[in-house]
Structures are given as C-alpha cells and as structure tokens.
PLY file of the C-alpha trace (Angstrom):
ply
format ascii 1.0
element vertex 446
property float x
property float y
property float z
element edge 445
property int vertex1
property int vertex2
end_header
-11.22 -22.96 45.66
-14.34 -24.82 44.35
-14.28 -27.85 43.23
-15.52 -26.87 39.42
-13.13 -24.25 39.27
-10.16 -26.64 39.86
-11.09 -28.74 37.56
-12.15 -26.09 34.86
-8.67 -24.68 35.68
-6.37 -28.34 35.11
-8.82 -28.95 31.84
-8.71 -25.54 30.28
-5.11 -25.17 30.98
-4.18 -26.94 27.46
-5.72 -24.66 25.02
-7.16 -27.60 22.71
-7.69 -30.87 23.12
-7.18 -34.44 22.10
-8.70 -37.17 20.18
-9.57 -41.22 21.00
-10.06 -43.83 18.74
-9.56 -47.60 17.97
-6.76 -46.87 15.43
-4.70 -44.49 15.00
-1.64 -43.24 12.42
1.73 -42.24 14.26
3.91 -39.80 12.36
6.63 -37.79 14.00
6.45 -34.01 13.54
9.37 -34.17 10.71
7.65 -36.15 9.29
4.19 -34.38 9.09
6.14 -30.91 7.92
7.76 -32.43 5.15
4.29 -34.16 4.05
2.48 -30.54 4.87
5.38 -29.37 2.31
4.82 -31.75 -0.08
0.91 -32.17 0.12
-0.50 -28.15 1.31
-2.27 -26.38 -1.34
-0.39 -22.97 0.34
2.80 -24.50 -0.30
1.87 -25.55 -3.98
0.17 -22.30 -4.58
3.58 -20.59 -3.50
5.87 -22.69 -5.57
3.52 -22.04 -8.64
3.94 -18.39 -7.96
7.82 -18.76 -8.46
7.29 -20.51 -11.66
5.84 -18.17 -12.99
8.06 -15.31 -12.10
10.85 -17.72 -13.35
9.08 -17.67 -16.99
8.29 -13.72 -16.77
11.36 -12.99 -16.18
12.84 -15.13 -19.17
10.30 -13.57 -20.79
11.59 -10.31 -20.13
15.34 -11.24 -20.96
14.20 -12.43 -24.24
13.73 -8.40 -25.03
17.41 -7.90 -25.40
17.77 -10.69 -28.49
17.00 -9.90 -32.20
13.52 -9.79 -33.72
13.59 -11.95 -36.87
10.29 -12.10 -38.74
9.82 -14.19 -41.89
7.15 -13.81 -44.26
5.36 -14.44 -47.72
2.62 -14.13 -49.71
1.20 -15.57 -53.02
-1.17 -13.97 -54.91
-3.43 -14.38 -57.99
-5.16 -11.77 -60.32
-8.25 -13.02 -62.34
-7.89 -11.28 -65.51
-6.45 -8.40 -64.30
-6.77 -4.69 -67.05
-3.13 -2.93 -66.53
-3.31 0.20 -68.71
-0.14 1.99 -68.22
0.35 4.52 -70.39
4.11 4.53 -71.04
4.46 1.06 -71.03
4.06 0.44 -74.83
7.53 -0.65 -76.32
8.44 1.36 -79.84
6.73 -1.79 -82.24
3.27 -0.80 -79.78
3.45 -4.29 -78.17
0.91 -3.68 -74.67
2.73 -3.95 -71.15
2.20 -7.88 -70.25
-0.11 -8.11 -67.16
1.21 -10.70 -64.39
-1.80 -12.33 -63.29
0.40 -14.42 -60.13
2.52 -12.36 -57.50
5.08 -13.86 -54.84
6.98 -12.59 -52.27
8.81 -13.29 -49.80
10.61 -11.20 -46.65
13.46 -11.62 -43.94
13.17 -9.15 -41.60
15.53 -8.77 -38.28
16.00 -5.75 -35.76
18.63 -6.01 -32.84
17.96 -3.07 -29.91
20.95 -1.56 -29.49
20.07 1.34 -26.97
16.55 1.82 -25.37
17.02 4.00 -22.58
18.35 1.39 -20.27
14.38 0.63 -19.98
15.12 -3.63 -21.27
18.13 -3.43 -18.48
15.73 -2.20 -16.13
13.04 -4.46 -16.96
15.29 -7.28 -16.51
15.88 -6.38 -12.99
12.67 -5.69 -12.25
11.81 -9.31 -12.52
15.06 -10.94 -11.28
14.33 -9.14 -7.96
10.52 -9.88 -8.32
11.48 -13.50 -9.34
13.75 -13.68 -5.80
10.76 -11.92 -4.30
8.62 -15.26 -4.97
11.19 -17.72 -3.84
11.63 -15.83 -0.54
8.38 -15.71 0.21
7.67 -19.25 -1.23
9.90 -20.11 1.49
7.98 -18.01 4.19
5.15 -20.03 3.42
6.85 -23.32 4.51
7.95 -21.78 7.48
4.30 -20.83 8.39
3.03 -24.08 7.15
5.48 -25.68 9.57
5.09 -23.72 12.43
1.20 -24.45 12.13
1.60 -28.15 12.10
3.59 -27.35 15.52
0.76 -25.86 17.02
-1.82 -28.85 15.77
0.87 -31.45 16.63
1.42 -29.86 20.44
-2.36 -29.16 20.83
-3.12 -33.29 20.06
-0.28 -34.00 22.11
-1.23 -32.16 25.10
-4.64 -33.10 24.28
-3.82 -37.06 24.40
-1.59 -36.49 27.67
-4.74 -34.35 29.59
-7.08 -37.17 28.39
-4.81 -40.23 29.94
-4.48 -38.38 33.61
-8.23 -37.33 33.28
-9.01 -41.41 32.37
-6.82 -42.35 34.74
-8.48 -39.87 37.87
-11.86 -41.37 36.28
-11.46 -44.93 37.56
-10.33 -43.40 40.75
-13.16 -41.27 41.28
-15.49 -44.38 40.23
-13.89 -46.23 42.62
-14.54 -43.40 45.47
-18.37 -43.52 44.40
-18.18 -47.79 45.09
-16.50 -46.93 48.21
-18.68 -44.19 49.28
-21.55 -46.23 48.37
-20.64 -48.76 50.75
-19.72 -46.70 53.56
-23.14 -44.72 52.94
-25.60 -48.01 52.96
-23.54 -48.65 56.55
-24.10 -45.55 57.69
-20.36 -44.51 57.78
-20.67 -41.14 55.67
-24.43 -39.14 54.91
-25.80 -39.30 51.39
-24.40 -35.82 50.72
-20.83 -36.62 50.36
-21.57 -39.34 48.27
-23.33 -37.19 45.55
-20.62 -35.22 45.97
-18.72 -38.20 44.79
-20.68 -39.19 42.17
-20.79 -34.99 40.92
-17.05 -35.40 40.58
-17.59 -38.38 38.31
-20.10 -36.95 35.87
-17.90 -33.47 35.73
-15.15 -35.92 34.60
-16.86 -37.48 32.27
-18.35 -34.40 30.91
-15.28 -32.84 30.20
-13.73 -35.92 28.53
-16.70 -35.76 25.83
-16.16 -32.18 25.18
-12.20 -32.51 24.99
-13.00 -35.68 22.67
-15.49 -33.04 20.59
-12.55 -30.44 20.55
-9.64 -32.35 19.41
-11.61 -34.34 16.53
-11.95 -30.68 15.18
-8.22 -30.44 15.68
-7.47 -33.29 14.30
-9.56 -33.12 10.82
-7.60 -29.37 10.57
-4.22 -31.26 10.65
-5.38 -34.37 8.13
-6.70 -31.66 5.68
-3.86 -30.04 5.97
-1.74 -32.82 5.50
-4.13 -34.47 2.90
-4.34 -37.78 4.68
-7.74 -39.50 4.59
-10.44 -37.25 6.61
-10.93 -40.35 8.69
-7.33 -40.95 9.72
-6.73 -40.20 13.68
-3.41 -39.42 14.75
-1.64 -40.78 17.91
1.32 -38.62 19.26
4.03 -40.16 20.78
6.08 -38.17 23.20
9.12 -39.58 21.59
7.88 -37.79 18.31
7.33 -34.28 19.55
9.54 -33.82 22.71
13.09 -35.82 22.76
15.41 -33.67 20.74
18.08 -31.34 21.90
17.28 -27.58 21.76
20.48 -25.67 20.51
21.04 -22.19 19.47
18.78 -20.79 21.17
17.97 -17.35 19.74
18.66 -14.35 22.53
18.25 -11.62 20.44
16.59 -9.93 17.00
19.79 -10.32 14.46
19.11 -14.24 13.73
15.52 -12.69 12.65
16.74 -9.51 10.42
19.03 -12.11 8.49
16.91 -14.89 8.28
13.50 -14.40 7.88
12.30 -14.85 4.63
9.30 -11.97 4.57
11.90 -9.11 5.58
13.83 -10.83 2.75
11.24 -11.15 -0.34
10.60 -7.17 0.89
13.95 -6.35 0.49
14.01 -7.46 -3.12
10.70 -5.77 -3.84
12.65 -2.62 -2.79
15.14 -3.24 -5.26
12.32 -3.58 -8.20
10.71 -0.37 -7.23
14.09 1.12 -7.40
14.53 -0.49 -10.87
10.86 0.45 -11.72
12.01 4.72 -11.56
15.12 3.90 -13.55
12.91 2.43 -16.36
10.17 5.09 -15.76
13.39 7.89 -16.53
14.27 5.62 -19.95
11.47 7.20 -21.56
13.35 10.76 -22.04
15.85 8.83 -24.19
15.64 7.45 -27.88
15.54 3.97 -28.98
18.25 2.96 -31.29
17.66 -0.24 -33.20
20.19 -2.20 -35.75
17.85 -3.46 -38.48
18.24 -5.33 -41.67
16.44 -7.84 -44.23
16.09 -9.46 -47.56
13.71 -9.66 -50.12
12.59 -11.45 -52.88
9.42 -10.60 -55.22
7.80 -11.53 -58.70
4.84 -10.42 -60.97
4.71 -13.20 -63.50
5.70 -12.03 -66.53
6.52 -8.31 -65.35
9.24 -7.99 -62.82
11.69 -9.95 -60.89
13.68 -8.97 -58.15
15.95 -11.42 -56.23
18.44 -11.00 -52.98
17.49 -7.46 -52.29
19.71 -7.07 -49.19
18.83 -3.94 -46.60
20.10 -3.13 -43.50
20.86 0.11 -41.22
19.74 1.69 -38.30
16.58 2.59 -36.60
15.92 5.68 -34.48
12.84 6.44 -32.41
11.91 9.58 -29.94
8.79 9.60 -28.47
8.34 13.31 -27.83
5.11 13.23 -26.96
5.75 10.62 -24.36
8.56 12.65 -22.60
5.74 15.78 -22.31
4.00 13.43 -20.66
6.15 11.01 -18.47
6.53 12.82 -15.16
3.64 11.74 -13.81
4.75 7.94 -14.47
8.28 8.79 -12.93
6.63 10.29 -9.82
3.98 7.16 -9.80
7.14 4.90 -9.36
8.62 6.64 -7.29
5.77 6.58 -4.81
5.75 3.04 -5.11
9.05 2.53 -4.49
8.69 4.90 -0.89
5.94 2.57 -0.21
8.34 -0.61 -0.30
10.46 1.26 1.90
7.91 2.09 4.47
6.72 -1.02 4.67
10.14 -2.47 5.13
10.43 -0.32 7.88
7.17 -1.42 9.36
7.78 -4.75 9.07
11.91 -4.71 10.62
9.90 -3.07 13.65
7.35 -5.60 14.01
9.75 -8.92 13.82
11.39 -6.82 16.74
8.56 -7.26 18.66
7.51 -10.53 17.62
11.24 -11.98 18.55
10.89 -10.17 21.69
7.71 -11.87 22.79
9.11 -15.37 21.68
11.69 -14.91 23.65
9.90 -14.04 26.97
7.18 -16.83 26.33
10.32 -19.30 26.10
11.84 -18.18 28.91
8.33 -17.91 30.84
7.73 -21.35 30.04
11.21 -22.71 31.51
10.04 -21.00 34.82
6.79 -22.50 34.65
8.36 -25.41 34.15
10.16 -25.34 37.56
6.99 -24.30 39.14
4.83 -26.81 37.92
7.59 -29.61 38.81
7.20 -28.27 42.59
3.38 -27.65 42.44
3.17 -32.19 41.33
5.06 -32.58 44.21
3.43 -30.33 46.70
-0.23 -31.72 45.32
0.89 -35.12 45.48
1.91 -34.55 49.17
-1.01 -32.72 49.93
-3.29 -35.19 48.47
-1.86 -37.80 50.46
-2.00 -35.93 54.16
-5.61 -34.71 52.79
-6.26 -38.63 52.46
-4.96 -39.78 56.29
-6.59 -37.13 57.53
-9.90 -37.76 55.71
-9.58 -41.85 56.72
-9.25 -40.81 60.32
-12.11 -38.60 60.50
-9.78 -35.04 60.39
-10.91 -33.43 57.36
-14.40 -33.71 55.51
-15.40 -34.60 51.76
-15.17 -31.10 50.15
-11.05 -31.47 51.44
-10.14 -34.85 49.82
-12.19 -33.91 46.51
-10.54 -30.17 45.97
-7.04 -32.25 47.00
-8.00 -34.72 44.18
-8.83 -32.35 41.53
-5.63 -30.10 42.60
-3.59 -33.02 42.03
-4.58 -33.76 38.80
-4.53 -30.32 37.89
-0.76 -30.19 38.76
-0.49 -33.48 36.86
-1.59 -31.89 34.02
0.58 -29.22 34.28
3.68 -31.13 34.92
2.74 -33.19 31.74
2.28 -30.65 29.23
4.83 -28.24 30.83
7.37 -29.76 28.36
5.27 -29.87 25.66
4.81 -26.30 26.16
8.36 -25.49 26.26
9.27 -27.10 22.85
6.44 -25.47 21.45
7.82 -21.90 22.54
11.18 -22.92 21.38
10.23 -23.71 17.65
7.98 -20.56 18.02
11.12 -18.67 19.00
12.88 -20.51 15.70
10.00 -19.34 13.69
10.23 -15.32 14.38
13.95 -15.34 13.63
13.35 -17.15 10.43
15.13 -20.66 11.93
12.40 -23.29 11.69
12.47 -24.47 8.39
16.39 -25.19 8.44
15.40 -27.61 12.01
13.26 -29.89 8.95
15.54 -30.11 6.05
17.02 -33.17 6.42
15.81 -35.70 3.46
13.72 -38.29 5.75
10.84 -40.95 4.32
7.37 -40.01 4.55
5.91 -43.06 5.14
3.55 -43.07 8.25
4.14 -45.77 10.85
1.08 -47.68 11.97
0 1
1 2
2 3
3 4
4 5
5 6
6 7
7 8
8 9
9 10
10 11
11 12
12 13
13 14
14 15
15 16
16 17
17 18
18 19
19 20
20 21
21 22
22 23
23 24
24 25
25 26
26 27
27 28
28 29
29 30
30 31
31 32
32 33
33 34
34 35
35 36
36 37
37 38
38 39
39 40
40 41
41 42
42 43
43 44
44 45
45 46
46 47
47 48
48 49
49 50
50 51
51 52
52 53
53 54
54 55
55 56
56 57
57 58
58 59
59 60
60 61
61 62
62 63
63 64
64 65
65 66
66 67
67 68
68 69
69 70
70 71
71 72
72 73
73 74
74 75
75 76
76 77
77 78
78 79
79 80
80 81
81 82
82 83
83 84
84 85
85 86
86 87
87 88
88 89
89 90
90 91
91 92
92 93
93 94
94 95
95 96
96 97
97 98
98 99
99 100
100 101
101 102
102 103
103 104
104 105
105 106
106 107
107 108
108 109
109 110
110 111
111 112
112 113
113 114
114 115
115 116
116 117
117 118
118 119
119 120
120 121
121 122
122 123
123 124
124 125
125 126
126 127
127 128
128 129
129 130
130 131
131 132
132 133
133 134
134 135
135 136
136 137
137 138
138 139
139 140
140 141
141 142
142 143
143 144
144 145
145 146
146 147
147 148
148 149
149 150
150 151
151 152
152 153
153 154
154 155
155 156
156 157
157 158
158 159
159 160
160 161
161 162
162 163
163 164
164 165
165 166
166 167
167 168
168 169
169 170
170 171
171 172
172 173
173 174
174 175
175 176
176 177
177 178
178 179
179 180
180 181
181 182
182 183
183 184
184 185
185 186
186 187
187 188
188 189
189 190
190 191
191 192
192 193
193 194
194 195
195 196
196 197
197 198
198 199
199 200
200 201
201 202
202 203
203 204
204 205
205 206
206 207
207 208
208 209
209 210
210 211
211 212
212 213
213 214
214 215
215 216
216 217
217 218
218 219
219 220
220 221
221 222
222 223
223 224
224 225
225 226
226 227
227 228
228 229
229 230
230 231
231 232
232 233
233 234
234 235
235 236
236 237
237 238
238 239
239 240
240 241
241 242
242 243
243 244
244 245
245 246
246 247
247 248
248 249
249 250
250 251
251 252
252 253
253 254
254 255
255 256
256 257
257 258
258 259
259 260
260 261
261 262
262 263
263 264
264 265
265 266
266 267
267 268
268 269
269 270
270 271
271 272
272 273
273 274
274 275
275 276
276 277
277 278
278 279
279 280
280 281
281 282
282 283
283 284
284 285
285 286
286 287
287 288
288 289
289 290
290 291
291 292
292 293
293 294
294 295
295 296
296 297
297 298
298 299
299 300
300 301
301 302
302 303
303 304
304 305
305 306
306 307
307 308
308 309
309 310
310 311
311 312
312 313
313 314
314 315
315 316
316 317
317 318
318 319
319 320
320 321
321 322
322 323
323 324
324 325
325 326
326 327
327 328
328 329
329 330
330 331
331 332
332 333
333 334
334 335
335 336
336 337
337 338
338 339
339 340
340 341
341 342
342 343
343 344
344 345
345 346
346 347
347 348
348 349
349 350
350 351
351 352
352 353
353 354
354 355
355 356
356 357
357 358
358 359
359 360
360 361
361 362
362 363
363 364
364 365
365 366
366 367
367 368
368 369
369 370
370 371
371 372
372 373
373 374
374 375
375 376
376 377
377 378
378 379
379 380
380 381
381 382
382 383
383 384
384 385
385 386
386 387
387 388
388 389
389 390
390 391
391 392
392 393
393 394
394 395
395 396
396 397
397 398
398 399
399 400
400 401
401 402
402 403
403 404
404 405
405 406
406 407
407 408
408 409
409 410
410 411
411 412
412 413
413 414
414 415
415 416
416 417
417 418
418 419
419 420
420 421
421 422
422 423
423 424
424 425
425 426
426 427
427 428
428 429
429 430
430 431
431 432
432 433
433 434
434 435
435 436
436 437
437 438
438 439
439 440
440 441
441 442
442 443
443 444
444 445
C-alpha cells in the first residue's frame, strides 16, 4: 500500500473532523441535549404546535355549552308622522307618536342533539391535540440524536487531530535526522524528501480537518444557540464513560416507543372520528332555546319580562342530497392514515434492523482494531530495527509509520463509534430521549 493511501485511509476513517483553538467551552453531551431542548428553534416550533392544538381543541369543546347573546338598542325618531288609521280613541284624540325606542334582549340556545357531529369534533382534536405532543416529542428525539452525531464527529475529530500532532513531531524529527544522516552521506537525498513529503501530507491534512470541523462546530453552536464564536472541547469523560444497558435486540421496544408511529396512530383515530362527523349530517339538530325581552316606544307601548323559551329543530335536506361525497372524502383520508401507518411500522423495522447490525458491527470492529494497534505497533517497531541495521529501506519504515497511526486512529475512535451506534440503536426504538431526562444544570464548564 502507498504511502498516501494509508494515510488518506487513517484520516478519512472519521467521517468529520475536529476543531483547535486557544479556548474552548466543555459541556457534556447531557448537557448540550437539554440546552438543544431548551434553545432549538425545531423544538420551540414543535411545542408551539401543541399549544395550539391545546387551544383548538378547547375551542372545539366550547361547542357543547350554551350560546347566550345579550343585546340592545336605543333609538330616536326626529319628528316622526304616525298616521294609523284606527288609532283615534272615541273623543278623536290622534295616536301619540313615540319619538325614543329601547330594547333590550337575552337570548340563550343549549344543543341538545347535533348528529353526534360536536362529539365527533371533540375527538377529532383530542387525538389531533395528542398527535402534536407525540410528535413534539419526536422532534427532541431527533434533535438529540443530531447533537450525538455533532458531539461524536468533534470528538473523533479532536482524538484524530492529537495522534496526527503527535506523529507530526515525529515525522519532523525523522526529517532532522534524515537531514543529518544525508549531509554525511549515510542515506541519498531521495529518502529524505520522502521524509519531508510525509511531513507536508501531515500537515496538509491537519489544515483541512481544522477547515472541516470549524464547519462542524458552528452547526452544533447554532444549534445550541451559544455564541457563533464559542469552540467546544470534548472530553472523553463527557461522551464515552457511561454504562450501556438494555440494549435493544429486537423491533417491539420501537413499535411501543417511538413517538412518530405514535402521533400516526392518533391521526388514525381523527380520520376515524372525521367519517363519524361526516355521517352527522343525515341527522337533525335539536337545540333548547329560550330568552327575555324588554321593549318601549315612548309614549306608545311598554312591554316588560317577556319570557320565551322552547325548542329548536333544524334538517338540512339539501345537505344530506349532497353529503356523500364528503363521507367518501373522509373516508379516503382516513385509508390514507392507515396506509401510511403501515408504511411507516415497515420502515422502523428496517431502520431497527440496521441499528442493530451497525452496533453489533462496531463491537467486532472494535476487537479488530484493538489487535490491528497491536500488530502495527509491533510491526512498526521490527520495521524500525530492521531499517537502523540496514534490512529494510525508507518506503518500509514510512508505510509502517503511517499504518501505525492509522490503527491508532482506529483504536481511538473505535469506542467513540460504538456509543454512537448504541444511542443510534436507542433512537430507532424510540429510547433516546428517556437516556436525557434527568433534571441536570445547564451551565457550561470552562
């Protein structure tokens, strides 16, 4: 293997990359989801949403209560003419006209029976209303599992960038010692541009992994709303020492937990309250209504505590003519829901099933990067005798070098790797959130 390609291969091995600077902000990943909760627009955009279905659905329940309407009026006449003819009194005295009118109205109406459409209507946005907060909650599990993948991209980043710093001074130091042995003619001038190639390859791909993680890290500031200057130093302490436990194996943790399938499911159940309400319209509304009423033309009439009440009946006949189309619309909708329930159980299938082979393909790599450090490490060092007693040329010690700190790399971020499959795992069956619930402070350690 080429030189280039082995180092291509240890530096390209971590995805995205890592950042440097002369301060840095230290927060563990709790504590960056619980500020991504608290600070991202999605989140506050998603919680909105549930307010909202909160006050349409009071709105709705606020159908089934009495109407009560109160009203008046005052009115005045400039010199009104009244000529009614059988108004005269026997001694020929005119009809007085009332130049001032008042009156005044109390009107309620109680629905008593409206084809089960306001019952309907009801649960149409309780289980929208549920919907919301289901989803709501999806959207903090996304949010969290997306400040995983930032947090173990910097991390891996930060770890790559200390074993390529640290394989920098070495290499530097090969170049002083090369340089040396080439002025006394020990080794030609080739190998020792072959040393100092090694050195600017280094040094070229700590500059673009610098370039690559500051892009990283201004995603995971915005998204936490820190400062767009703030760079963040992960600790391994932060992101790697916990105990993994209940380890998902199959897709039932995922049918009853995650929060999509579950804000779905309640959809469903509106669709199936929508054709109920759509079928209300072949009924009649019955309505209890009743009032009072008080009105006076000066100087003509006065009536006082006129007291109504009864009942109300309304059929739309037109409307039933015309309402199968609106039944068979909601019904559609309702086989839609149910489709894409389907789809969707099928897919978080899949997706479980793929986070748990990547978890279990990254214990294995694991145990195969643990023996490749070792085997690297050995071979570097027989590569070295060999090289200092004139057994093995230049092109052997620098691929041994670079395939040592590729397995260095490896070994580093092999853990890394493995907690980040695990919360991915946690995150298809719907888990992840619950891992972050505990109350903790939010204040960033500096």
């Amino acid at each position: 293997m080429k030189i280039n390609q082995l180092l291509l291969f240890g530096i390209y091995c971590i995805g995205i990359t890592s950042i440097e600077a002369q301060e840095r902000t230290s927060l563990t990943l709790e504590e960056a989801i619980h500020l991504a909760w608290t600070k991202s627009n999605e989140v506050n955009l998603a919680d909105s949403k549930v307010n909202s279905s909160k006050y349409e659905l009071q709105s709705k329940k606020n159908a089934q209560y009495p109407d009560l309407k109160l009203s008046g009026q005052y009115q005045k006449f400039l010199d009104p003419k009244v000529d009614i003819k059988f108004s005269q009194s026997e001694t020929g005295t005119p009809f007085p006209s009332g130049n001032q009118l008042l009156i005044g109205q109390l009107n309620a109406s109680l629905p008593v029976f409206a084809g089960f459409k306001i019952q309907n209507n009801i649960k149409i946005s309780e289980n929208l209303y549920q919907a919301q907060t289901a989803t709501a909650m999806q959207t903090k599990e996304e949010i969290a599992m997306r400040v995983v993948n930032y947090y173990a991209s910097l991390y891996k980043a930060q770890k790559t960038l200390e074993l390529l710093k640290e394989n920098q001074k070495q290499a530097e130091q090969r170049v002083v010692d090369f340089t040396e042995m080439e002025k006394n003619g020990i080794i030609p001038r080739n190998d020792l541009l072959k040393s100092q190639l090694q050195v600017s390859k280094i040094h070229l791909s700590i500059d673009e992994m610098n370039n690559n993680s500051n892009v990283v890290n201004y995603y995971l500031v915005s998204l936490l709303k820190l400062p767009t200057d703030t760079k963040l130093k992960i600790n391994e302490s932060d992101f790697i020492n916990f105990q993994m436990n209940n380890i998902p194996t199959d897709e039932k943790p995922a049918l009853e937990n995650r929060k999509d399938l579950e804000a779905i499911s309640y959809q469903e159940k509106a669709s199936k309250a929508g054709v109920k309400m759509a079928k209300g319209a072949y009924y009649p509304t019955v309505s209890l209504i009743g009032g009072y009423a008080s009105l006076g033309l000066e100087n003509v009439i006065t009536v006082q505590n006129a007291i109504n009440f009864g009942v109300g009946v309304s059929y739309d006949l037109g409307g039933i003519l015309k309402n199968s189309s609106s039944i068979k619309m909601a019904e559609s909708k309702s086989l839609e829901t149910q489709n894409y329930k389907e789809i969707l159980t099928d897919n978080i299938k899949v997706q479980v099933k793929k986070a748990i082979e990547d978890y279990d393909l990254a214990l294995k790599q694991n145990e195969v990067y643990l023996e490749a450090a070792t085997q690297s490490s050995e071979n570097y060092r027989i590569v070295k005798d060999k090289y200092d007693n004139g057994l093995s040329n230049t092109n052997d010690l620098l691929e041994a070098d670079v395939e040592q700190l590729s397995s260095k790399i490896n070994k580093a971020l092999a853990r890394a790797t493995i907690i980040q499959k695990y919360y991915e795992l946690l995150s298809t069956t719907g888990q992840l959130s619950q891992t972050f619930n505990l109350p903790i402070a939010f204040g960033a350690k500096n």
